[in-house]
ZAMIPA-34454 format. One line per field, with one value per residue (C-alpha): residue number from 1; x, y, z. Coordinates in nm, 2 decimals, always signed. Layout:
// ZAMIPA-34454
baza <- c(NUM  ...) $
u <- c(X  ...) $
v <- c(Y  ...) $
w <- c(Z  ...) $
***
This chain:
// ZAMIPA-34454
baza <- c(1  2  3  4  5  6  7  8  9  10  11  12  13  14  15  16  17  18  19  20  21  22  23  24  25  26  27  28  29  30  31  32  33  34  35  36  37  38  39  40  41  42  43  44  45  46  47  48  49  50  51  52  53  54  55  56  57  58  59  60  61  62  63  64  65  66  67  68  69  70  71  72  73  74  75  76  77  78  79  80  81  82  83  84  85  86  87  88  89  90  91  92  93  94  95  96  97  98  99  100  101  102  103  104  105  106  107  108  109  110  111  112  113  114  115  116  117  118  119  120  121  122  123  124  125  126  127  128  129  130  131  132  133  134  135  136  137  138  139  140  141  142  143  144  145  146  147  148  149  150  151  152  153  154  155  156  157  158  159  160  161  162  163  164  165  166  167  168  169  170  171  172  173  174  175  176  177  178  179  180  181  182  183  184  185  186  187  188  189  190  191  192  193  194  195  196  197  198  199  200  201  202  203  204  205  206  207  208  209  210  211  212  213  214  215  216  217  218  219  220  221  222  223  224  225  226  227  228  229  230  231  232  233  234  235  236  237  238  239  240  241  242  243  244  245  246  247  248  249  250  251  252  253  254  255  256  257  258  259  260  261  262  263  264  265  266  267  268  269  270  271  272  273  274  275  276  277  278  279  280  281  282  283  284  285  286  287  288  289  290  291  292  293  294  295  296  297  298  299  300  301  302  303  304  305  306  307  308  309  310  311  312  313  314  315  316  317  318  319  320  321  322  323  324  325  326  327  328  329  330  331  332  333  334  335  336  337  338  339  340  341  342  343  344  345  346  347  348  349  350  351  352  353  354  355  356  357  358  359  360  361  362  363  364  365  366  367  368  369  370  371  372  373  374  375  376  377  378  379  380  381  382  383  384  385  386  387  388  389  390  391  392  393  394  395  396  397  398  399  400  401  402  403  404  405  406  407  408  409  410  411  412  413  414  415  416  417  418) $
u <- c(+3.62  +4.00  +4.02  +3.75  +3.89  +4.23  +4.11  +3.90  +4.20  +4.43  +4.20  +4.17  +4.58  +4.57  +4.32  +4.52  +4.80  +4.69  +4.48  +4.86  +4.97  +4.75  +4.76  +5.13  +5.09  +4.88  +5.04  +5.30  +5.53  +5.49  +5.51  +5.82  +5.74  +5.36  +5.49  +5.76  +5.45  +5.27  +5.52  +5.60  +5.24  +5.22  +5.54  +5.41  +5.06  +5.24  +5.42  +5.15  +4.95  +5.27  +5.19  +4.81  +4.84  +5.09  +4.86  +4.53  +4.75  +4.87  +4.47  +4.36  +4.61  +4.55  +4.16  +4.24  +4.48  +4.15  +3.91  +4.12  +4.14  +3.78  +3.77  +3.99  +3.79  +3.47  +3.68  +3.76  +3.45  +3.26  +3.54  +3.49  +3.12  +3.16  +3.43  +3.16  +2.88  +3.09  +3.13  +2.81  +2.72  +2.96  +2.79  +2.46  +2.58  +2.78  +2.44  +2.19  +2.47  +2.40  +2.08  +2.03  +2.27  +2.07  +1.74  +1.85  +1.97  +1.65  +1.48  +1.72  +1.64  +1.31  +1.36  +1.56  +1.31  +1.06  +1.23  +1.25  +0.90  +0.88  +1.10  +0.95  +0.58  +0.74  +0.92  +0.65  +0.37  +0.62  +0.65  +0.28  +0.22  +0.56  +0.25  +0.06  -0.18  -0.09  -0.45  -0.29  +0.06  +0.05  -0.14  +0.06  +0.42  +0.27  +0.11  +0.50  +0.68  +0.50  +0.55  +0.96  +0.93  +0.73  +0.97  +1.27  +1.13  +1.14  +1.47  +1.65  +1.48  +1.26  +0.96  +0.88  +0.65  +0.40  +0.24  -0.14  -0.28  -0.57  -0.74  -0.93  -1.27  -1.34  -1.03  -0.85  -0.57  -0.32  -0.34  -0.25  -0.07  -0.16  +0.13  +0.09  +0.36  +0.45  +0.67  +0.97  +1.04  +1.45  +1.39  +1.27  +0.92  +0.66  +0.39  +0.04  -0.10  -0.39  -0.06  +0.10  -0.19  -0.35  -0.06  +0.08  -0.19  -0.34  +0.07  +0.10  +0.34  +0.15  +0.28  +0.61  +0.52  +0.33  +0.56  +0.87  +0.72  +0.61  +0.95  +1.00  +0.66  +0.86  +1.17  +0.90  +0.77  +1.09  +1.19  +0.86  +0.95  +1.25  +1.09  +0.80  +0.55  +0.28  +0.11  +0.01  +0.09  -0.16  +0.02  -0.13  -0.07  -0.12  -0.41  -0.12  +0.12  -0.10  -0.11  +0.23  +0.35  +0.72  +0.71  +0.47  +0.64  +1.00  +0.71  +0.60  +0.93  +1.05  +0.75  +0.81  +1.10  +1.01  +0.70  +0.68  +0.61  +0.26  +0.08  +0.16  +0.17  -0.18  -0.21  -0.46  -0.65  -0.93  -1.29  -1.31  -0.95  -1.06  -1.40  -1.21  -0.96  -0.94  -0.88  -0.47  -0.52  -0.71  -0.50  -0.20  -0.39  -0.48  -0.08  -0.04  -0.29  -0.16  +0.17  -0.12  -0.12  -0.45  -0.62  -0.80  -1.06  -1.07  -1.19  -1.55  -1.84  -2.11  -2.19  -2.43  -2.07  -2.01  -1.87  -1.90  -1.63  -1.46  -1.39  -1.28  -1.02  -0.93  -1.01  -1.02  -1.05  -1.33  -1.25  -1.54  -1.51  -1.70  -1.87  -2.02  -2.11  -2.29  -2.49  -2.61  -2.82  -3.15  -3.47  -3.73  -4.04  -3.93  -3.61  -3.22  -3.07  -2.87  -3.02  -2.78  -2.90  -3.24  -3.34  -3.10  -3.05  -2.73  -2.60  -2.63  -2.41  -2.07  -2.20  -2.27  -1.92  -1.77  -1.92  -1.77  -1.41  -1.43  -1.40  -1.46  -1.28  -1.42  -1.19  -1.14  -1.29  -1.25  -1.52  -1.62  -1.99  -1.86  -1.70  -2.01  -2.22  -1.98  -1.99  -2.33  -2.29  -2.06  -1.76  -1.47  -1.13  -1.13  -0.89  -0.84  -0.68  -0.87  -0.72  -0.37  -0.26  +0.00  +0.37  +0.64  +0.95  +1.29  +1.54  +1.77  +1.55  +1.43  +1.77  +1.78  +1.59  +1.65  +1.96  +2.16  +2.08  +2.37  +2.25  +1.92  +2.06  +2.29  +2.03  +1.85  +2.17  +2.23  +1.84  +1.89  +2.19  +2.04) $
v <- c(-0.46  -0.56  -0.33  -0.54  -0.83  -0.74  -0.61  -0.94  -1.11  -0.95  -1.02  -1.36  -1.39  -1.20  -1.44  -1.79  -1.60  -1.56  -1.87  -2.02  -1.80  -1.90  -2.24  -2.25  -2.02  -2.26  -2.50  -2.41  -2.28  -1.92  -1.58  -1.59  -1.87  -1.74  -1.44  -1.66  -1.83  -1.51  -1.35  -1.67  -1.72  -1.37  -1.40  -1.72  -1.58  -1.30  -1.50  -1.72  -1.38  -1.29  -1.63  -1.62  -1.23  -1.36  -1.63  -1.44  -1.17  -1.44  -1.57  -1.22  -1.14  -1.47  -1.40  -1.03  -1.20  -1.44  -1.10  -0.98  -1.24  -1.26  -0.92  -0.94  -1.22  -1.06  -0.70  -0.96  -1.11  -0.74  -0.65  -0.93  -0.88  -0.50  -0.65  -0.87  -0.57  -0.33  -0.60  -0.65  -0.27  -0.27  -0.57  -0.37  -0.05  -0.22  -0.39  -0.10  +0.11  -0.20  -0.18  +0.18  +0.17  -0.09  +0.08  +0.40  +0.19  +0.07  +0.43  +0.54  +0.27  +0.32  +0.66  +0.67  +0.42  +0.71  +1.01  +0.74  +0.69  +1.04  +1.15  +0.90  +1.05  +1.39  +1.32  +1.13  +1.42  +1.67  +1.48  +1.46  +1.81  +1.96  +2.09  +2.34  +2.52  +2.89  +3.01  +2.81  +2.83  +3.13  +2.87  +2.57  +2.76  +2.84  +2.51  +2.36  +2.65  +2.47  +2.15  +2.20  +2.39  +2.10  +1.80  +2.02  +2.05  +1.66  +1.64  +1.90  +1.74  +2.07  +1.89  +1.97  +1.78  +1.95  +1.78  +1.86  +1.75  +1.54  +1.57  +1.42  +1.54  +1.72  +1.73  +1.87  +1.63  +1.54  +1.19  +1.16  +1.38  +1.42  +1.49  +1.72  +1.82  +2.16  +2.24  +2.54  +2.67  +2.74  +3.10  +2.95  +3.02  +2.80  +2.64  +2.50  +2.27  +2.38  +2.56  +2.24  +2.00  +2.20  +2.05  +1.76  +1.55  +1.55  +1.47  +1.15  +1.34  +1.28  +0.94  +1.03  +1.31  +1.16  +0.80  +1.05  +1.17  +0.83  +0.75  +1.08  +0.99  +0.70  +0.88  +1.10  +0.76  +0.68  +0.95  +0.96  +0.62  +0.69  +0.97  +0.69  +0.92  +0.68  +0.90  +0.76  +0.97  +0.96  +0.89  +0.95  +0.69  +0.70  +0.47  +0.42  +0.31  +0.03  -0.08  -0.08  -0.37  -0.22  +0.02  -0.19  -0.46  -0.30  -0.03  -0.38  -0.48  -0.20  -0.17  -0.61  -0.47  -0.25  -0.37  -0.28  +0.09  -0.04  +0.05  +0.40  +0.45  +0.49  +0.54  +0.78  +0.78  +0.91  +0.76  +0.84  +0.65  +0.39  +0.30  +0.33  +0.06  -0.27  -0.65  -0.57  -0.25  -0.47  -0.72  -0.51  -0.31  -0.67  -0.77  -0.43  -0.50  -0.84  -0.67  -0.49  -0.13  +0.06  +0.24  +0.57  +0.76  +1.11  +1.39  +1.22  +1.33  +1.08  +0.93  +0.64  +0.39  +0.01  -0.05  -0.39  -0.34  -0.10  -0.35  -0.59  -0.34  -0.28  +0.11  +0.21  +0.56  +0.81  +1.18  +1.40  +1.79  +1.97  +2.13  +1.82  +1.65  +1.93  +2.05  +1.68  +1.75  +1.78  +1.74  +1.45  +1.35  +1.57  +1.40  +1.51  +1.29  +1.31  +1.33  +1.01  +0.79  +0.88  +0.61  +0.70  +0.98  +1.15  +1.10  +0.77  +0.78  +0.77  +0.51  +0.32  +0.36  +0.20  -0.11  -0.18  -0.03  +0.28  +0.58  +0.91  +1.26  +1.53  +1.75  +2.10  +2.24  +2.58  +2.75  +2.69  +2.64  +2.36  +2.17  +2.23  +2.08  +1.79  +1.72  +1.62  +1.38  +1.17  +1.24  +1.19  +1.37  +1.67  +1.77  +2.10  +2.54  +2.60  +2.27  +2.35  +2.46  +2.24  +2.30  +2.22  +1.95  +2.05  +2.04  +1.83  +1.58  +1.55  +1.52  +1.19  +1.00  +1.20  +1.07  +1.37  +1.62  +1.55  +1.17  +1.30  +1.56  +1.30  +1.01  +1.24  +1.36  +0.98  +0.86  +1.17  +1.09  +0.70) $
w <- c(+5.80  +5.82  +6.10  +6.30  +6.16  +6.37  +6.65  +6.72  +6.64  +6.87  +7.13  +7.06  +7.10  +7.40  +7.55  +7.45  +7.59  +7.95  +7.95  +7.93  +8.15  +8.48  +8.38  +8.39  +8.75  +8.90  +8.81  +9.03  +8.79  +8.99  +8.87  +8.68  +8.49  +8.40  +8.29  +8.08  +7.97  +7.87  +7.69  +7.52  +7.41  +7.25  +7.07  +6.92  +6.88  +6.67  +6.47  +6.38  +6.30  +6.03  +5.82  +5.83  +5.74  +5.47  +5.37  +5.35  +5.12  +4.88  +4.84  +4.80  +4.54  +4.30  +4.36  +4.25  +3.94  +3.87  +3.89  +3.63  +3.39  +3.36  +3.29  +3.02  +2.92  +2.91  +2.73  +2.48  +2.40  +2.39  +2.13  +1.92  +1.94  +1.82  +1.55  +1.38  +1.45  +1.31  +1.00  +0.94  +0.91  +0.68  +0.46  +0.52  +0.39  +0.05  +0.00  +0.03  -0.24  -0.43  -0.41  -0.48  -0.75  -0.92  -0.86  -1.02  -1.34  -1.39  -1.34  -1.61  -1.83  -1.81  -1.85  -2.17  -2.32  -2.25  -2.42  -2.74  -2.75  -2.69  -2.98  -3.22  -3.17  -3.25  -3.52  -3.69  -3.63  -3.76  -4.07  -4.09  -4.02  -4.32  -4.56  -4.37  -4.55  -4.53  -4.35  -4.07  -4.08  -3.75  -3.56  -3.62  -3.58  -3.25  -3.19  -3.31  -3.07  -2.79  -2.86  -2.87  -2.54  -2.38  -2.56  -2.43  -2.11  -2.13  -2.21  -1.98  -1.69  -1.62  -1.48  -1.13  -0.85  -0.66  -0.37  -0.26  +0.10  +0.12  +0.49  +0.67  +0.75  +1.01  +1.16  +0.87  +0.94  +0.63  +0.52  +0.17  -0.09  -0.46  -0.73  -1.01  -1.27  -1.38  -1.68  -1.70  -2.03  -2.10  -1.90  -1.56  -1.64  -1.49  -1.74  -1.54  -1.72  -1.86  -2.07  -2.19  -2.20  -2.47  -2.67  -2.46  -2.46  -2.85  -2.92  -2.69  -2.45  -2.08  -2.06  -2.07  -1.82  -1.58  -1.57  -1.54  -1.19  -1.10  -1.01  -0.80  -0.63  -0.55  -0.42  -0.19  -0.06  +0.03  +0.23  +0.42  +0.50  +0.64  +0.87  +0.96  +0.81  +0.69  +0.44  +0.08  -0.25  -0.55  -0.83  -1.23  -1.47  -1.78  -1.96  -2.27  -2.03  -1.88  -2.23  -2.35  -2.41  -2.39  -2.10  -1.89  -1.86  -1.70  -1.51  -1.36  -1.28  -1.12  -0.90  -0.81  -0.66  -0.44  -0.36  -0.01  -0.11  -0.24  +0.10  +0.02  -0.38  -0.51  -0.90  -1.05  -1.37  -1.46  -1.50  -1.86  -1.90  -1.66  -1.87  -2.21  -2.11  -2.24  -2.14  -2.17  -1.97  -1.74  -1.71  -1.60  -1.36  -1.22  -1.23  -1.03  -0.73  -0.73  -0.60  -0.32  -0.51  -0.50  -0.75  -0.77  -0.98  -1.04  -1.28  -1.21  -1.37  -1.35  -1.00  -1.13  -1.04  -1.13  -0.78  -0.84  -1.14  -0.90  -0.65  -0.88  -1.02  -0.66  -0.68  -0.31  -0.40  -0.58  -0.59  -0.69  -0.74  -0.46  -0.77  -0.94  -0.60  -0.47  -0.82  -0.80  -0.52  -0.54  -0.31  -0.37  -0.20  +0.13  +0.11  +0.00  -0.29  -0.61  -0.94  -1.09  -0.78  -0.69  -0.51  -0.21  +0.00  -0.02  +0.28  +0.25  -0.10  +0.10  +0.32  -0.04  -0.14  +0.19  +0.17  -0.16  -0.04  -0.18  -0.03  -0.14  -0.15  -0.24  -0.44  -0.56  -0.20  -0.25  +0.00  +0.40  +0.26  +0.06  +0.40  +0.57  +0.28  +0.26  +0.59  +0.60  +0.30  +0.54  +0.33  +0.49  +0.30  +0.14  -0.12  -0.22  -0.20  +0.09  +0.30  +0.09  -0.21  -0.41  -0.31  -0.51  -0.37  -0.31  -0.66  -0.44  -0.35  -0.67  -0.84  -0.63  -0.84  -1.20  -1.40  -1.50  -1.71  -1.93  -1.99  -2.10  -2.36  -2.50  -2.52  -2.78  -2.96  -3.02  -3.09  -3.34  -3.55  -3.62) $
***
């Protein structure tokens, strides 16, 4: 461009140059003088050229200088944009270790008031249970045996989560995951729970089991947050824990606080539980879907529902084993129904469910022939070995949300020596 620029300029000169030039010939000044007059022109023509060359230069270097302010300008105001970003990650990360730290607390608190209660029922049925007549002294030193095993399994933290799939029907799809506990003994070996319930459960002990996994259900619903996996976890609660008036009350705080797991966190009990309770159990489960958490049935055994009551509880959920749903079927008039609700088909049971909320699973699937039968009740999750069988989480995401082993150990140690 500045080459054009010169070229078009020197042509200009040239031009008012000789213009001069043959005016000052024909003007009678002759040849000498217009050739005076020509050189004359381009001389001054030259000159001029120098100082608007000059001139142009001196514009171009202050717009240049003005070019690179603003750019400083703008450099600053990016840095002192990423200053104040970079300081405000900094406030967000001090603020979620807050947080966490305080969350944790409260899981410990909760936790240590647990293994108390948990002591305090031990110690008072060994005190009950000193004068054993000899016939069964075999039975209850066994019966005592494992009871320390399970209360020491408690206390050393050796209670592992195992996850279940529930699916959707028929595309076998994952869509919610059920916890179950498992016990270790001091050698590592796993105890199923038809091992520890026998003594677990007549001793007051599930609570503390099943409220100690509630907070690594938690943890789990965390970290498929994170991941924007929006699956739900069942979650079993115990029917003395809705009733307690000292657990409940920190249970219900804890969950205030992180209330925006309740989309996902679905608790469990089962039907026998959930028609035993009473107005305080009631009320509490009423306190908990006021924070939006769901409920669920399971271990069902009698179809013939009060899904009127179960909507007002906000149960959303009814899992059925494959076993009882299917031996309910019976033939009628020409017609397929179930022997508890006669006066429907079954296919049209599910259908029943849904427009009170519920939905049902149907659990313990073990067989193909089951899915197909299933199928054709309009069921639409399946739970159960064939879909998956239950897997257990990770130690190290568990040890996330436990306090340390240590803590728990010394918690009893101290309970002990009051």
């Amino acid at each position: 461009m500045r080459r054009v620029t010169g070229a078009l300029l020197a042509g200009a000169y040239l031009c008012l140059a000789l213009t001069v030039a043959l005016m000052v010939w024909r003007g009678g000044g002759g040849a000498a003088a217009g050739l005076a007059a020509l050189i004359g022109s381009l001389a001054l023509a030259l000159a001029l050229h120098g100082l608007i060359s000059r001139a142009f230069e001196r514009s171009g270097t202050q717009r240049e200088l003005a070019d690179v302010r603003e750019a400083n300008r703008i450099l600053a105001d990016q840095l002192e944009g990423l200053y104040d970003r970079l300081a405000g990650f900094a406030e967000t990360l001090q603020e979620d270790a807050e947080r966490r730290s305080e969350e944790l607390t409260t899981e410990m608190r909760v936790l240590e008031d647990l293994v108390q209660r948990m002591r305090d029922g031990l110690e008072d049925r060994l005190a009950q249970t000193r004068d054993v007549p000899p016939a069964y002294e075999r039975h209850h030193n066994q019966h005592m045996a494992l009871l320390e095993t399970v209360r020491a399994a408690l206390a050393e933290n050796r209670v592992d989560l195992y996850l279940q799939a529930v699916v959707s029907l028929p595309q076998r799809r994952t869509v919610f995951y059920e916890s179950f506990s498992r016990l270790r003994d001091a050698t590592g070996r796993v105890m199923m729970p038809a091992e520890y319930l026998s003594v677990a459960e007549p001793e007051g002990l599930m609570p503390a089991i099943d409220n100690l996994l509630l907070f690594r259900c938690v943890q789990i619903v965390r970290r498929l947050a994170k991941s924007d996996r929006k699956i739900g976890i069942f979650c079993n609660v115990a029917l003395g824990s809705l009733g307690d008036e000292t657990f409940f009350p920190q249970f219900l705080e804890f969950l205030s606080e992180n209330k925006d797991m309740a989309g996902s966190l679905i608790f469990e009990l089962g039907q026998g539980a959930f028609d035993r309770r009473g107005a305080v159990e009631a009320r509490n489960m009423a306190k908990l879907a006021d924070l939006g958490f769901r409920f669920s049935l399971d271990k069902v055994v009698d179809l013939d529902l009060n899904f009127a009551d179960l909507a007002r509880a906000d149960v959303k959920f009814v899992k059925v084993s494959a076993d009882v749903l299917l031996n309910q079927l019976m033939e009628l008039d020409g017609r397929l129904t179930l022997r508890s609700l006669k006066d429907i088909n079954a296919a049209d049971f599910a259908d029943l469910t849904r427009r009170y909320g519920v939905e049902l699973i149907a659990e313990k699937v073990e067989t193909e022939r089951q899915v197909v039968d299933i199928l054709e009740l309009n069921i639409a999750y399946g739970q159960g070995n064939l879909f998956a069988e239950p897997r257990p989480i990770r130690d190290s995401i568990l040890a996330e949300a436990d306090p340390p082993a240590d803590f728990m150990r010394s918690t009893l140690r101290r309970r002990a020596s009051r």
